[in-house]
C-alpha positions as CSV (number, residue, x, y, z in Angstrom):
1,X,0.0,0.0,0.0
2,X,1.5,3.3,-0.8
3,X,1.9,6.3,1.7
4,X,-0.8,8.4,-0.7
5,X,-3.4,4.9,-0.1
6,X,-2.5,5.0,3.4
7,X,-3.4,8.9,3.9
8,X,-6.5,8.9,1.8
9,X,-8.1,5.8,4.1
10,X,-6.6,7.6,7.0
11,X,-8.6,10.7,5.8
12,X,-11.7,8.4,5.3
13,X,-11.2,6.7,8.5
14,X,-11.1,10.7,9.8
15,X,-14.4,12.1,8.2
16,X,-16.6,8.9,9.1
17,X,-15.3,9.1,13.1
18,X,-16.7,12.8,12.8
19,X,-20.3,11.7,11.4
20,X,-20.5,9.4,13.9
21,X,-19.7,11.7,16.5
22,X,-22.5,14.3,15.7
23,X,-24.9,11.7,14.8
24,X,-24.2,10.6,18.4
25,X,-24.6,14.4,19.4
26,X,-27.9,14.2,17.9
27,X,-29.0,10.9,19.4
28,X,-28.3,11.5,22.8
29,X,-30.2,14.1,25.8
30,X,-27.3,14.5,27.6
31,X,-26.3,17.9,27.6
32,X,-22.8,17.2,28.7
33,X,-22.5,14.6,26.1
34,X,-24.2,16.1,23.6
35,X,-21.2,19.1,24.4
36,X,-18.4,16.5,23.9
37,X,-19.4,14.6,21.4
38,X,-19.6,18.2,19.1
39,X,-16.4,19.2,20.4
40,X,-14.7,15.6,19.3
41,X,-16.3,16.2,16.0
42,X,-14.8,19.5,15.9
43,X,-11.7,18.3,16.5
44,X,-11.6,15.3,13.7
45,X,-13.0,17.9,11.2
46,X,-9.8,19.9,11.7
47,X,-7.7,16.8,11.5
48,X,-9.4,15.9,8.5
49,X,-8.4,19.5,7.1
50,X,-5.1,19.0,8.4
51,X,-4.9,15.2,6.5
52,X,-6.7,16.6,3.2
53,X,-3.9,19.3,2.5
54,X,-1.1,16.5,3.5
55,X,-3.0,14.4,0.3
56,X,-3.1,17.4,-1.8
57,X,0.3,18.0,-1.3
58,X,1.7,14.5,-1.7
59,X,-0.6,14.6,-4.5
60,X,1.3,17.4,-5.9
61,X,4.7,16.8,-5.4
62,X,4.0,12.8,-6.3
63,X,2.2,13.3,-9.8
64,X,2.0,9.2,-10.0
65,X,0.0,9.5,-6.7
66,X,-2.9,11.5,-8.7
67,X,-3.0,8.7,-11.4
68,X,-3.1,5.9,-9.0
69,X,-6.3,7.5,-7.3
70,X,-7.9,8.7,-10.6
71,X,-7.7,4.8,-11.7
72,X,-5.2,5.3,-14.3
73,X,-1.8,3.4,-14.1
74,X,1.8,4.5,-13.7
75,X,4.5,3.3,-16.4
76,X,5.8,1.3,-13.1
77,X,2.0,-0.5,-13.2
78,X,1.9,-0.6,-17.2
79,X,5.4,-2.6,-16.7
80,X,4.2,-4.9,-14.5
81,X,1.0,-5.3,-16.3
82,X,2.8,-6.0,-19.2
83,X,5.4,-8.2,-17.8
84,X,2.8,-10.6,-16.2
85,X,1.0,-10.8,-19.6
86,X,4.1,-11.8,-21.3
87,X,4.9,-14.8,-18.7
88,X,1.8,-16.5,-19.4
């Protein structure tokens, strides 16, 4: 798995824990709870910022990285691709 895989499930990971959190928020009476569980929400939407500019960065630094997640293979895929095909 590469570091640009690893980040964007991170990132994934990130925004579904903050769903969860406010749907929680919404589910509960509690005012105390309801209190944390929007500030921990808070919190993993920043990360999430934080983690979505570290993509776009690696992104743009790592052009390869922007063809692996738009589905289209590298030359270091195509090769391998390739190479398979021919051993068969």
């Amino acid at each position: 798995m590469t570091t640009i895989n690893k980040l964007e499930k991170v990132l994934s990971s990130a925004k579904s824990l903050a769903a969860d959190l406010k749907t929680f928020s919404l589910d509960t009476q509690d005012q105390q709870a309801k209190q944390m569980f929007n500030q921990l929400s808070s919190q993993i939407e920043n990360i999430s910022q934080m983690l979505q500019s570290r993509v776009d960065f690696v992104k743009n630094e790592e052009p390869q990285y922007m063809q692996e997640s738009q589905g289209t293979p590298t030359s270091n895929q195509q090769n391998n691709t390739t190479q398979n095909t021919q051993k068969k």
